[in-house]
FIROGU-423542 format. One record per residue (C-alpha): z negated, x negated, y negated; residue in one letter; residue number from 1. Coordinates in Angstrom, 3 decimals. Example, Ala and Ser with C-alpha at 12.3 -4.5 7.8 and 13.67 -1.06 7.14 Angstrom:
// residues 2
+----------+----------+----------+----+-----+
:       c3 :       c1 :       c2 : aa :   i :
+----------+----------+----------+----+-----+
:   -7.800 :  -12.300 :    4.500 :  A :   1 :
:   -7.140 :  -13.670 :    1.060 :  S :   2 :
+----------+----------+----------+----+-----+
This chain:
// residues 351
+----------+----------+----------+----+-----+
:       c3 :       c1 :       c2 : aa :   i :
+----------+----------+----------+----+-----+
:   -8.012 :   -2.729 :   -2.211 :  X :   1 :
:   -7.092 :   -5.263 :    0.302 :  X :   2 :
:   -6.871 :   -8.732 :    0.497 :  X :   3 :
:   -3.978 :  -10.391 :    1.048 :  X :   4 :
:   -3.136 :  -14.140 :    1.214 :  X :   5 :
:   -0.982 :  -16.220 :   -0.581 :  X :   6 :
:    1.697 :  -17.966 :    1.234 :  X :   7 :
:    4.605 :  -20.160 :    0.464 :  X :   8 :
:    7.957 :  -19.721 :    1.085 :  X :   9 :
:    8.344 :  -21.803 :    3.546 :  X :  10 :
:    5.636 :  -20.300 :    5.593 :  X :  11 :
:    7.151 :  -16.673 :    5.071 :  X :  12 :
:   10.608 :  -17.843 :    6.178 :  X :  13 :
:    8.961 :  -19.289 :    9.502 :  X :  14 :
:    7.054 :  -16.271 :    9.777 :  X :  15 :
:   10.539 :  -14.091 :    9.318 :  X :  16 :
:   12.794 :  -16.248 :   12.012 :  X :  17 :
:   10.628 :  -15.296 :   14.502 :  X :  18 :
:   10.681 :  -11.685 :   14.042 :  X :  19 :
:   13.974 :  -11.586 :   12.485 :  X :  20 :
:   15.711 :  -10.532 :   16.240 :  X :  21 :
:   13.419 :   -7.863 :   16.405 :  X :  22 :
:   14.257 :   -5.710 :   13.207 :  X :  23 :
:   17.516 :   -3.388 :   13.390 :  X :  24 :
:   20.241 :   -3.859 :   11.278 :  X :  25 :
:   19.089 :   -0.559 :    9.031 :  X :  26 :
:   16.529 :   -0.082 :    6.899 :  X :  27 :
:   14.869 :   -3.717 :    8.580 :  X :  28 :
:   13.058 :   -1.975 :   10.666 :  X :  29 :
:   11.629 :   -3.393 :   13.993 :  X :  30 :
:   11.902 :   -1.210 :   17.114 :  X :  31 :
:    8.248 :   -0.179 :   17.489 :  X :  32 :
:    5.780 :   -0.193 :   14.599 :  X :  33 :
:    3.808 :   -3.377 :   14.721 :  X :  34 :
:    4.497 :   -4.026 :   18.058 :  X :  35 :
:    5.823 :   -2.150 :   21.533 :  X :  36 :
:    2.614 :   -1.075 :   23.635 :  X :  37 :
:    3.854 :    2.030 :   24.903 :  X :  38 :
:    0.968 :    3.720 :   27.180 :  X :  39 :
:    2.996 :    5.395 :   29.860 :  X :  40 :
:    0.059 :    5.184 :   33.019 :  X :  41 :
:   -2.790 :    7.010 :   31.349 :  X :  42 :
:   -4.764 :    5.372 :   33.938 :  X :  43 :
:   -4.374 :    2.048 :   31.581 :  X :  44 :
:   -5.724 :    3.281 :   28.790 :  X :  45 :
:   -8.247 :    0.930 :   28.266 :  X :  46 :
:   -6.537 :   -1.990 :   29.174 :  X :  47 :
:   -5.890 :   -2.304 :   25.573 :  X :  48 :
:   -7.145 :   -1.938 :   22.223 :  X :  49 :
:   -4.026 :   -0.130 :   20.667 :  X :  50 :
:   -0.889 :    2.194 :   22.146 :  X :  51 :
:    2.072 :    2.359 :   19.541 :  X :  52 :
:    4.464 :    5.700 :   19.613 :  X :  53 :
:    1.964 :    7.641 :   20.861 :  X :  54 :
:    3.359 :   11.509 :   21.358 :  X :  55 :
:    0.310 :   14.202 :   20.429 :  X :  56 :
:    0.360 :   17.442 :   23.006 :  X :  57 :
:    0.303 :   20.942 :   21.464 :  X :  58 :
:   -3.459 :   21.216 :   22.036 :  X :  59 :
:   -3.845 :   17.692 :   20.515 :  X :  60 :
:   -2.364 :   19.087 :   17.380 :  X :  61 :
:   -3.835 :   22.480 :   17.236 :  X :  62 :
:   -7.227 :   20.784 :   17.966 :  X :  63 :
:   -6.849 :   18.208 :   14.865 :  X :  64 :
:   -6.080 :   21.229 :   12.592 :  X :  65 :
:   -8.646 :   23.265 :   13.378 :  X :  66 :
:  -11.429 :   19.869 :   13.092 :  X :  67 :
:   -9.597 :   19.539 :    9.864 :  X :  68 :
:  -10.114 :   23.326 :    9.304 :  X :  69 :
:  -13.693 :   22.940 :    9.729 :  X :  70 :
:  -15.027 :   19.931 :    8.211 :  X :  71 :
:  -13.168 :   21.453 :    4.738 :  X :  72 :
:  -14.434 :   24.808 :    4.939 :  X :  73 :
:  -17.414 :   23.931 :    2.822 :  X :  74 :
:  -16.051 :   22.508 :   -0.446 :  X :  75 :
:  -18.213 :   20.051 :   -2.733 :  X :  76 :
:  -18.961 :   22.879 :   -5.882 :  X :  77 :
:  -16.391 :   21.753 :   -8.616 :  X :  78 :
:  -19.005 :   21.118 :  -11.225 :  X :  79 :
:  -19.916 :   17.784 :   -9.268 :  X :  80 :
:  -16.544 :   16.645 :   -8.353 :  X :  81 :
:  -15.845 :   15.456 :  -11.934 :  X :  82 :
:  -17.748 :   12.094 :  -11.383 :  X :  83 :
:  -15.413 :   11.289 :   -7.815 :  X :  84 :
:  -12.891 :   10.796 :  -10.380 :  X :  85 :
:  -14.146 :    9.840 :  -13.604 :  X :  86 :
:  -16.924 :    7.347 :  -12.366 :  X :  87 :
:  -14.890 :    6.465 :   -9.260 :  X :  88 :
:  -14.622 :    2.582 :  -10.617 :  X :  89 :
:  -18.365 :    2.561 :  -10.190 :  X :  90 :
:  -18.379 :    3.731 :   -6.379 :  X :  91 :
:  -15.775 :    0.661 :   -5.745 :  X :  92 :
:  -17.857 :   -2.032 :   -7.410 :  X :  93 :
:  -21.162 :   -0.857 :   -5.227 :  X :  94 :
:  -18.309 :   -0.869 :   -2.292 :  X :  95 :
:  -17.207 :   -4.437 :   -3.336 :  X :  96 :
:  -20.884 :   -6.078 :   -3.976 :  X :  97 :
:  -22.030 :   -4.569 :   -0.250 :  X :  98 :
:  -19.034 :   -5.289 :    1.214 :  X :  99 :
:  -17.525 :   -8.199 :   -0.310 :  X : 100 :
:  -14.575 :   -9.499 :    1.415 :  X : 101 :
:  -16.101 :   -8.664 :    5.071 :  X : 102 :
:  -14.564 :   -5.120 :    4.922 :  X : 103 :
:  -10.981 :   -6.825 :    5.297 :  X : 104 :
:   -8.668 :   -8.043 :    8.015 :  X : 105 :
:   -5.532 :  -10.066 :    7.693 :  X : 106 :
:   -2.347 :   -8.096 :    7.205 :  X : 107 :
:   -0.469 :  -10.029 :   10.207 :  X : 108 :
:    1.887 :   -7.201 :   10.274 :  X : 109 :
:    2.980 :   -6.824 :    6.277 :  X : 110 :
:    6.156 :   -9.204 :    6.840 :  X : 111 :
:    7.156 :   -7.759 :    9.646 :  X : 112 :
:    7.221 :   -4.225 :    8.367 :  X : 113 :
:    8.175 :   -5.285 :    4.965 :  X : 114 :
:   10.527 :   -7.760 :    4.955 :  X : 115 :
:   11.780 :   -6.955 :    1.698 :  X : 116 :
:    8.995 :   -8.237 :    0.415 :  X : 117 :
:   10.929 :  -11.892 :    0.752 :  X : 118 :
:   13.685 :  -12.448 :   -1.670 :  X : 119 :
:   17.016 :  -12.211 :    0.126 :  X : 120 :
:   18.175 :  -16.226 :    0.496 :  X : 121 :
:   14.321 :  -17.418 :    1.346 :  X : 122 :
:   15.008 :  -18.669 :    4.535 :  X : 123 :
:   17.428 :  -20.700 :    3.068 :  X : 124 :
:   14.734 :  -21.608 :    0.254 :  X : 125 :
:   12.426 :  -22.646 :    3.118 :  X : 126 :
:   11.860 :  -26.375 :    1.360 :  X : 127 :
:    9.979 :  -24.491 :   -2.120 :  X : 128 :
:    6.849 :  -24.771 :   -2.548 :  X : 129 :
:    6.284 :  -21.886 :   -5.158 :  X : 130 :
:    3.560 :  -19.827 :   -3.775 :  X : 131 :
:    4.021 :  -15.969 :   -3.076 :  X : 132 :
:    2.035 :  -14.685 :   -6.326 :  X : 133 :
:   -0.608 :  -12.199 :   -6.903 :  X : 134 :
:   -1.225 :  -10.201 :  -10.160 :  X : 135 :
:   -4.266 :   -8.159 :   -9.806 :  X : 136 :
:   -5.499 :   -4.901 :  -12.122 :  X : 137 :
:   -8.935 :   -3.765 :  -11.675 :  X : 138 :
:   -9.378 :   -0.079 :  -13.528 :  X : 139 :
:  -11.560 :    0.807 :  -16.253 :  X : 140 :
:  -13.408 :   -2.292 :  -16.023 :  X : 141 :
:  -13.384 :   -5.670 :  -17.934 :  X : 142 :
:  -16.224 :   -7.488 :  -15.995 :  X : 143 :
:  -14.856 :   -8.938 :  -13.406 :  X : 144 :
:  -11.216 :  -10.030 :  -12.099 :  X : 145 :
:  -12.224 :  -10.527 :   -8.883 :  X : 146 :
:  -13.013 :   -6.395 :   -7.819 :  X : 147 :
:  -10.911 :   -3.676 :   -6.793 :  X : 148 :
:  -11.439 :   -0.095 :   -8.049 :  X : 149 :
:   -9.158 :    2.470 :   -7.473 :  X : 150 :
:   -7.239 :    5.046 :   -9.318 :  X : 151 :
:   -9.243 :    2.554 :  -11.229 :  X : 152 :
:   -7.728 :    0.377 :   -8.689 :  X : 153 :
:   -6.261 :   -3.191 :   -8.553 :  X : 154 :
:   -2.731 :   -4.017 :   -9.109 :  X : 155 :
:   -1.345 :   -7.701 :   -8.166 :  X : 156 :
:    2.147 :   -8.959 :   -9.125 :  X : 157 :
:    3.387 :  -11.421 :   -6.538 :  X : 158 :
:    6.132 :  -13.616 :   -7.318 :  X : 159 :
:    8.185 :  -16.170 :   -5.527 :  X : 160 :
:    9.392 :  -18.502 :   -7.975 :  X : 161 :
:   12.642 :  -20.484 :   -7.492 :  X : 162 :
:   13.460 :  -21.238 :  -10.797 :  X : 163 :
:   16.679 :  -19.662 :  -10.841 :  X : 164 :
:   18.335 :  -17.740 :  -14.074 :  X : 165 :
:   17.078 :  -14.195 :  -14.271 :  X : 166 :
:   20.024 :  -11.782 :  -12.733 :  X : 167 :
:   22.493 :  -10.155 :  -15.155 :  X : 168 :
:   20.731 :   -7.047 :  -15.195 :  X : 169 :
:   17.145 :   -8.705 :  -16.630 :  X : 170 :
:   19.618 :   -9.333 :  -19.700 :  X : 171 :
:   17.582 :   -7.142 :  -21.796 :  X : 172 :
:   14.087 :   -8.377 :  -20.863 :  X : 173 :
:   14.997 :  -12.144 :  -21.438 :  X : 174 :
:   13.317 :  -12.563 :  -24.859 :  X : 175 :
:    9.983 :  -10.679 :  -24.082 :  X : 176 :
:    7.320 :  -13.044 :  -22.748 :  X : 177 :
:    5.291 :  -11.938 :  -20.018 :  X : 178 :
:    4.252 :  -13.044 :  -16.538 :  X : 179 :
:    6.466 :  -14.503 :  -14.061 :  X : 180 :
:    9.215 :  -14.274 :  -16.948 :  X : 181 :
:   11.261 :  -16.728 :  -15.347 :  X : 182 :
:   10.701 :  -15.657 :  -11.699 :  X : 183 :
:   13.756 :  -14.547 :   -9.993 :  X : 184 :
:   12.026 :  -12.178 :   -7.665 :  X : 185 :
:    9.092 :   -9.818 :   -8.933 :  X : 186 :
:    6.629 :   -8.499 :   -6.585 :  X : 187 :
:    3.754 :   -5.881 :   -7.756 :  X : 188 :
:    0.984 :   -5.484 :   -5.488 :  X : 189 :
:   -0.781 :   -2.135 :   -6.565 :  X : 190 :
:   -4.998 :   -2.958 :   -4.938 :  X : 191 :
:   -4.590 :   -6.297 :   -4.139 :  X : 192 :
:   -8.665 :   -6.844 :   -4.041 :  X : 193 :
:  -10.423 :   -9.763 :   -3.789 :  X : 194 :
:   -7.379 :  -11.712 :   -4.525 :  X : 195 :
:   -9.008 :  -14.216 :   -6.806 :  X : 196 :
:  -11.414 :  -15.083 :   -4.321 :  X : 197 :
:   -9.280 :  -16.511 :   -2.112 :  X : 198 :
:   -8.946 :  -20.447 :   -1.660 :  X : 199 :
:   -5.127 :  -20.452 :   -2.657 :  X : 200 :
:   -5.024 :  -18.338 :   -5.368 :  X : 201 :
:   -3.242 :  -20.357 :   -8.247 :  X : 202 :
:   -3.370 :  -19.051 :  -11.819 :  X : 203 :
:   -0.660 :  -20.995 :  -12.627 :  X : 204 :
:    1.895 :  -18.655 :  -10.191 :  X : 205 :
:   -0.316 :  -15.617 :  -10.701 :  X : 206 :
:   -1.583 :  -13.663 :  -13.713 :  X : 207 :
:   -4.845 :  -11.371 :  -13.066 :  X : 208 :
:   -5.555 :   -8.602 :  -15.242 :  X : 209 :
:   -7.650 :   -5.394 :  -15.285 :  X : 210 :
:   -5.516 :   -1.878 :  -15.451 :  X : 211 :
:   -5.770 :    1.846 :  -14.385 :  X : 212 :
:   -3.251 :    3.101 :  -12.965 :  X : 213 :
:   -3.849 :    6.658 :  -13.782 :  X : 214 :
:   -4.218 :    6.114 :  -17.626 :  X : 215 :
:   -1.065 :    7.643 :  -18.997 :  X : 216 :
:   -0.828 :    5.653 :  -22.433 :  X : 217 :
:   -1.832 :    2.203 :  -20.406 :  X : 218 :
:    0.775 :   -0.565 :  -20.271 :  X : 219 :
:    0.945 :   -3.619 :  -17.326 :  X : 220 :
:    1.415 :   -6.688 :  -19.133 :  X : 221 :
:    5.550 :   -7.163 :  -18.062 :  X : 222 :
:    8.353 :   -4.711 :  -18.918 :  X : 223 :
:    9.776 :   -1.529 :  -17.615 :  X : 224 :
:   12.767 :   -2.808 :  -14.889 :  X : 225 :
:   11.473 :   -5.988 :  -13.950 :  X : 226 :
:   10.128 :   -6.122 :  -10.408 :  X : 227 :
:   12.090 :   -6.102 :   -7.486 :  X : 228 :
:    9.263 :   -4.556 :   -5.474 :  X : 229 :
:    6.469 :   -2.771 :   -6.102 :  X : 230 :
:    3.386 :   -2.586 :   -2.687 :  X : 231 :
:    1.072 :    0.014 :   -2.703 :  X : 232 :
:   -1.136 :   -0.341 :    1.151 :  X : 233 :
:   -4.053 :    2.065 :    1.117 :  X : 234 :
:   -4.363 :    2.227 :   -2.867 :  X : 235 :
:   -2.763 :    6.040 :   -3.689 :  X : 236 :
:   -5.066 :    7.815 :   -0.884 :  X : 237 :
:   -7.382 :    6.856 :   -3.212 :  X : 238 :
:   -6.602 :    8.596 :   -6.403 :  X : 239 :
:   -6.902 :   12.446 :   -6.890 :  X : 240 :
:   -3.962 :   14.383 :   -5.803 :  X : 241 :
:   -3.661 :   16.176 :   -8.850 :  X : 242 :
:   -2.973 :   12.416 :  -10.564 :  X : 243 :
:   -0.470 :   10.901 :   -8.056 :  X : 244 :
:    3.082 :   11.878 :   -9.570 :  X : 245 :
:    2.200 :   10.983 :  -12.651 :  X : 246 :
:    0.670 :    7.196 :  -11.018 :  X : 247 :
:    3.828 :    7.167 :   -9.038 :  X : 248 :
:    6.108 :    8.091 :  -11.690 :  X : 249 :
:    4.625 :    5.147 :  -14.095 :  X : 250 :
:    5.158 :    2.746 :  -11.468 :  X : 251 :
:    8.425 :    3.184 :  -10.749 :  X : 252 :
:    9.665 :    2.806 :  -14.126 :  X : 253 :
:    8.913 :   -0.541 :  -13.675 :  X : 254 :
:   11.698 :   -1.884 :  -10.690 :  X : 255 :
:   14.939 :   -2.876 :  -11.388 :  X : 256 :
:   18.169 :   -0.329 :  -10.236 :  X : 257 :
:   18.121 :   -1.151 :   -6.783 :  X : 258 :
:   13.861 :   -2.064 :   -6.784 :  X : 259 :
:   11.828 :   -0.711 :   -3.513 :  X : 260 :
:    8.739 :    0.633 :   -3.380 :  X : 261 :
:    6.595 :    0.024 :   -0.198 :  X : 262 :
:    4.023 :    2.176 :    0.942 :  X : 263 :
:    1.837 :    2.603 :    3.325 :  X : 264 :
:   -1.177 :    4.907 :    3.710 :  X : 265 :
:   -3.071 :    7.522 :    5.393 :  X : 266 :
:   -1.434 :   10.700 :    7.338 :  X : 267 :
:   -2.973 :   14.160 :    8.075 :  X : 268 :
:   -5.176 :   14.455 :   10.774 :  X : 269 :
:   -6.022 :   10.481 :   11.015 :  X : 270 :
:   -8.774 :   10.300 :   13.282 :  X : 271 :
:  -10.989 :    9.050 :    9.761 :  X : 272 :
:   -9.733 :   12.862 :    8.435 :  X : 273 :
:  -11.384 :   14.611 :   11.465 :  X : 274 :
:  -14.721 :   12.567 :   11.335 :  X : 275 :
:  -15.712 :   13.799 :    8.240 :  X : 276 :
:  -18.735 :   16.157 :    8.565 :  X : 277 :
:  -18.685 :   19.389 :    6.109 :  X : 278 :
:  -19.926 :   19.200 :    2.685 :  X : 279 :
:  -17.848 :   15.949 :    1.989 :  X : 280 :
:  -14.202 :   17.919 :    0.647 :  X : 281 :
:  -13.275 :   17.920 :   -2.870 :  X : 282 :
:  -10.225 :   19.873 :   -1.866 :  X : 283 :
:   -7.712 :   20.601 :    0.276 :  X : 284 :
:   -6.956 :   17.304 :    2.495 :  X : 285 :
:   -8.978 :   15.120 :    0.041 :  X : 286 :
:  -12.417 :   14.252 :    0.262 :  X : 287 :
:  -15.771 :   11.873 :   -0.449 :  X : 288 :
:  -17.083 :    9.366 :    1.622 :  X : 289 :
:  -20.832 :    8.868 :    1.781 :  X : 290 :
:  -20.547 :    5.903 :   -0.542 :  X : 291 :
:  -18.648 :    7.885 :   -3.262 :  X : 292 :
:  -15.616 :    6.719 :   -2.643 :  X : 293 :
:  -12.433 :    9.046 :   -1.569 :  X : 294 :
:   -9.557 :    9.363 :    0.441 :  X : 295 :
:   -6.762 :   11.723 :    0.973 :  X : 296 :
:   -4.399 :   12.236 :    3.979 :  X : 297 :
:   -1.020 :   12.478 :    3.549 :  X : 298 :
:    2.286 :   14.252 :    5.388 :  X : 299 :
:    6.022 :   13.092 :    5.507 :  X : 300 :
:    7.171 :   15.459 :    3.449 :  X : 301 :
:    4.493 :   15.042 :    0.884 :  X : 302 :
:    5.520 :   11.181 :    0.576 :  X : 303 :
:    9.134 :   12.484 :    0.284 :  X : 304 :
:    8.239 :   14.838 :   -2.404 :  X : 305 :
:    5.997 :   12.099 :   -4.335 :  X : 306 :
:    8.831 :    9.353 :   -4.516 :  X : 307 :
:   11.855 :   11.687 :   -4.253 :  X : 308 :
:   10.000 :   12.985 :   -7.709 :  X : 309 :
:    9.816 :    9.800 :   -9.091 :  X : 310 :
:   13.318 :    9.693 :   -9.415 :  X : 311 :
:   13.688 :    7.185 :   -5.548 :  X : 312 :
:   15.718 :    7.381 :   -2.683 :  X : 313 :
:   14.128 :    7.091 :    0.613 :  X : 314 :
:   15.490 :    4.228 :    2.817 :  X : 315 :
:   12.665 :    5.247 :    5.433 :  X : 316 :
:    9.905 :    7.783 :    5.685 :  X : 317 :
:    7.433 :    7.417 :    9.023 :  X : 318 :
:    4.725 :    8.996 :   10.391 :  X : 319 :
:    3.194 :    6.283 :   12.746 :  X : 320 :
:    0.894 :    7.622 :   15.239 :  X : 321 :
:   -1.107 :    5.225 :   17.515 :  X : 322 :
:   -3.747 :    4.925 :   20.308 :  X : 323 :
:   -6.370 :    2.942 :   18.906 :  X : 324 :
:   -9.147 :    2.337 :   21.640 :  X : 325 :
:  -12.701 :    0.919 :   21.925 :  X : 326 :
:  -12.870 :   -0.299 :   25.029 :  X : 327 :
:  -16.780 :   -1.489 :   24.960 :  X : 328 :
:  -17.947 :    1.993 :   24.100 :  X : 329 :
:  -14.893 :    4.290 :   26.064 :  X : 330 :
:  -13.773 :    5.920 :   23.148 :  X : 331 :
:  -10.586 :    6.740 :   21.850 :  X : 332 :
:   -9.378 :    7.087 :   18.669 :  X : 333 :
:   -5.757 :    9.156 :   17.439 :  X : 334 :
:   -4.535 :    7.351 :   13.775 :  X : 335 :
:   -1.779 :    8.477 :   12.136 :  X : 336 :
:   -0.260 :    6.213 :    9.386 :  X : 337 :
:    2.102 :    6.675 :    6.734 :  X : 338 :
:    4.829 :    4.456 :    6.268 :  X : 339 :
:    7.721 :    4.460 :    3.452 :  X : 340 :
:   10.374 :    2.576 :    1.374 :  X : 341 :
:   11.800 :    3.906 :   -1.570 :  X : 342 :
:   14.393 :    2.459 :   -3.712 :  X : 343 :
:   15.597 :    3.125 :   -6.914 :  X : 344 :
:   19.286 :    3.957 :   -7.538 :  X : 345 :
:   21.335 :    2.389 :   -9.737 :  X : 346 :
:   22.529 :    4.754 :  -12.508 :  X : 347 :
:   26.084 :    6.129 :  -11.910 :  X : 348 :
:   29.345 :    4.177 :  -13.585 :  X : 349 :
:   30.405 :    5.150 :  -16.928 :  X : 350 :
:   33.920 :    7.214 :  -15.987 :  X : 351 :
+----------+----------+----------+----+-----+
């Protein structure tokens, strides 16, 4: 659903020496989300236009659940939520063609919470010029490569090539052909957007195809265990809850033993969760924007459940809460973010 530049190697190594002191030495993780604004002078609280590791009061909680509470008392009448989900691709093209690529912002922050998203060696790779890849799947629809639509929603396989021999354990994928065969590192980007768009997109390092993720008998044009990583950033909110397992669990069939899955997404009571007026639930924690298109809210334990399901083994599992502020109109705004790796296991050693 979001765009998301291509960049060489070179450019991601620079980008990972400077933050590279910051991240601990488990899991990769930096000390503060995205940064280290800690409001501790409530007095300042303007001064800024975002607090990180921001601690919610017992009434701040209890008065998020009961906005929550409220705004899903009245539920859309289940014989017009069928088209949320069956015609969603058509709410994300009108989103797209108002919208275009205005809607988006640079992810400044994906390297530094995802460094695995670089293949281990790059820095010392810093001289290729292979570009990080995108391979983009746009649901249900044929027309265009250059949409997203969820659940019904784009997919992009990113690759940094180095022309190295595919790893012992690819053995049994060498004499399929399919994109990025002879890529050493595998990246799929699950609603990469507008990625086609942009000015550095190269068809020659990136394959764009259409795909829904939700379709059961569907296949992505590569084979199961080949990626190294697979991204998912604001894509499964998207899909109806009653579909994720099954999207999650088809995905993850396709990373190699010892493959992680990144995610990031929305978390219960989100300040976008407790602006929603009533009317607008499907159901419980789930529900339809004015434009048709719909979101769901996630907890930590539900984005345990979802991967831990999938057969994964969580290597983190945060609930980032921050302060965002708008300073011009002197309002602000709780957002709660969900943020996850999941890797998956190598099978256990023949006794």
């Amino acid at each position: 659903m979001h765009k998301l530049r291509s960049f060489s190697v070179a450019k991601l190594a620079k980008v990972l020496s400077r933050i590279s002191p910051r991240l601990k030495s488990t899991g990769g993780r930096p000390s503060a989300p995205l940064g280290s604004r800690i409001l501790t002078n409530h007095d300042d609280i303007f001064k800024h236009n975002m607090w990180d590791h921001v601690q919610w009061t017992e009434l701040d909680k209890e008065n998020a659940r009961q906005k929550a509470e409220e705004n899903s008392c009245v539920q859309i009448p289940l014989k017009e939520q069928g088209k949320f989900d069956t015609e969603a691709w058509q709410y994300w093209d009108t989103f797209y063609e108002m919208h275009q690529d205005k809607f988006f912002k640079d992810r400044k922050w994906l390297f530094l919470e995802f460094p695995e998203l670089l293949p281990s060696g790059a820095k010392s790779h810093a001289t290729n010029t292979c570009l990080h890849d995108h391979l983009a799947a746009y649901p249900l629809s044929t027309r265009s490569s250059t949409e997203t639509r969820p659940h019904h929603r784009n997919t992009s396989n990113q690759e940094t090539c180095q022309g190295a021999a595919l790893e012992k354990n690819e053995a049994h994928i060498q004499t399929t052909t399919f994109p990025g065969q002879h890529a050493s590192f595998r990246i799929l980007e699950v609603g990469c957007g507008l990625v086609k768009d942009h000015p550095e997109y190269d068809d020659s390092v990136c394959h764009a195809f259409v795909h829904d993720i939700c379709e059961e008998v569907a296949s992505f044009p590569f084979p199961p265990q080949s990626l190294d990583v697979i991204l998912a950033v604001f894509v499964l909110s998207s899909i109806h809850p009653d579909r994720l397992q099954g999207v999650v669990n088809r995905l993850s069939t396709y990373l190699k033993h010892g493959g992680t899955f990144l995610f990031r997404d929305y978390g219960r009571h989100d300040f976008s969760q407790l602006r929603f007026k009533k009317g607008r639930c499907l159901s419980e924690n789930f529900y339809t924007r004015g434009d048709g298109t719909c979101v769901y809210f996630f907890t930590k334990e539900e984005v345990h459940d979802l991967f831990s399901n999938a057969g994964l083994e969580e290597i983190q599992n945060l609930e980032d809460r921050r302060l965002q502020v708008n300073r011009g109109k002197k309002v602000v705004m709780h957002r709660v973010w969900m943020q996850s790796k999941y890797r998956k296991t190598y099978p256990p050693s023949p006794s």
